[in-house]
N, C-alpha and C positions, 0 to 999 in steps of 0.2 A: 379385806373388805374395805369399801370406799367410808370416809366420815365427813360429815356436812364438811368441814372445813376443808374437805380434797375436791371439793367442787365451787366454781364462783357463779355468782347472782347470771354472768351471762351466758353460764352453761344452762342453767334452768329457764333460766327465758329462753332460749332457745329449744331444749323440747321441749317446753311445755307448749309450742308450735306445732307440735307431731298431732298425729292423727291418734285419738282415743281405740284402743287395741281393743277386738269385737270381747275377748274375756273382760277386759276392765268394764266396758259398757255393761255387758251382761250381770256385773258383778253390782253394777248403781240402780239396773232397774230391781232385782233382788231386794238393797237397800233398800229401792223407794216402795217396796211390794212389805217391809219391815220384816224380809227374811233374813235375820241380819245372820242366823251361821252360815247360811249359803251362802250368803253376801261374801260372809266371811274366805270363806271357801274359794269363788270366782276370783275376790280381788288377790286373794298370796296366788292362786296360779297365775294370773296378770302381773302379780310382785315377782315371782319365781322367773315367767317366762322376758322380763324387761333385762336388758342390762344396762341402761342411760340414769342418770340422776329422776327422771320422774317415778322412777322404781319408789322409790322412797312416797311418793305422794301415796301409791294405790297402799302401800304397808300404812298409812298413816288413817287413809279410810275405813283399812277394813282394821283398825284397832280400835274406832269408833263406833263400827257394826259391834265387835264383842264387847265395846261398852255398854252399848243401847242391850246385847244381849244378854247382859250381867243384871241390868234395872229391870228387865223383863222377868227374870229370874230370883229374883228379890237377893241377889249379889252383892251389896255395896261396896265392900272393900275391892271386888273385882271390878268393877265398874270405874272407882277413883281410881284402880292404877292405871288402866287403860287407857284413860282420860290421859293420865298425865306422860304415858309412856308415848302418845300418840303427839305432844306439840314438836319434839326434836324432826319429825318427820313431814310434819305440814308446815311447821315457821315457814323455814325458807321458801316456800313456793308463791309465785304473786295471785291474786286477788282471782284470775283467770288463769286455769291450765288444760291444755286438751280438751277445749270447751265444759271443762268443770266450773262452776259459779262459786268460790271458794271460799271468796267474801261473805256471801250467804251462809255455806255451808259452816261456814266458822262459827258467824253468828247464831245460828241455828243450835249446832249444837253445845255451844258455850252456855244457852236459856238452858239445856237439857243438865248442862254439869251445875249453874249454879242453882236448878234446883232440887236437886238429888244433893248436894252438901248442904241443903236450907230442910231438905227431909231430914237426912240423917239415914242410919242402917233402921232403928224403929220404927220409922214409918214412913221409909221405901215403900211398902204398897200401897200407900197414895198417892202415888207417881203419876203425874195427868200425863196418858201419854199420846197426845193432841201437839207433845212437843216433838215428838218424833217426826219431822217435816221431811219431806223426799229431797235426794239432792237434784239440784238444777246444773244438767248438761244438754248441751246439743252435739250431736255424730257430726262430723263434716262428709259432705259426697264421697261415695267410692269406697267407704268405711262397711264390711261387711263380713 
């Protein structure tokens, strides 16, 4: 199995120049639909079916979907691992990957962690979930 450190910054710049694969797409509109098992679901067959370093980004997304689907579920402890099992997978990727918006996406759901550890496990079902923001991607041509 490949480890961040068996791959360099200019292997991932480099695909992350590829064309977003029609399951990974399908797997963000899901996301941004806040289906996040499904999500779930799409993005490991897009992880499964990848074999380049951007593999690693869609496992890192849809570790975010079963976070978002642990606060759904009034989960906490599974929520915080997810979270945290999810940065070794997104770090290294830059700001833009396969027209994923990352920077956003980062930001986005970084509001959502730090405020599920500002609830706590008791009162997780006050969860405003207004924070659960869709990710920003665009297809490029010919993607289908």
């Amino acid at each position: 199995m490949s480890t961040e450190s068996d791959v360099t910054h200019e292997e991932i710049s480099c695909a992350c120049e590829g064309e977003l694969p029609r399951m990974a797409s399908y797997g963000l509109e899901l996301f941004n639909r806040r289906e996040f098992f499904e999500a779930h679901e799409a993005l490991e067959t897009a992880w499964r079916d990848e074999t380049g370093p951007v593999r690693e980004l869609y496992r890192g997304i849809l570790q975010i979907a079963v976070a978002y689907l642990h606060i759904q579920r009034g989960n906490y402890p599974g929520a915080v691992k997810m979270f945290f099992r999810s940065r070794p997978w997104l770090d290294p990727f830059p700001d833009t990957c396969r027209g994923i918006n990352l920077l956003r996406f980062r930001q986005d759901y970084a509001r959502v962690e730090k405020l599920l550890h500002r609830l706590g496990p008791d009162r997780l079902s006050s969860f405003d979930y207004d924070l659960f923001k869709p990710i920003d991607y665009t297809e490029r041509e010919g993607n289908g």
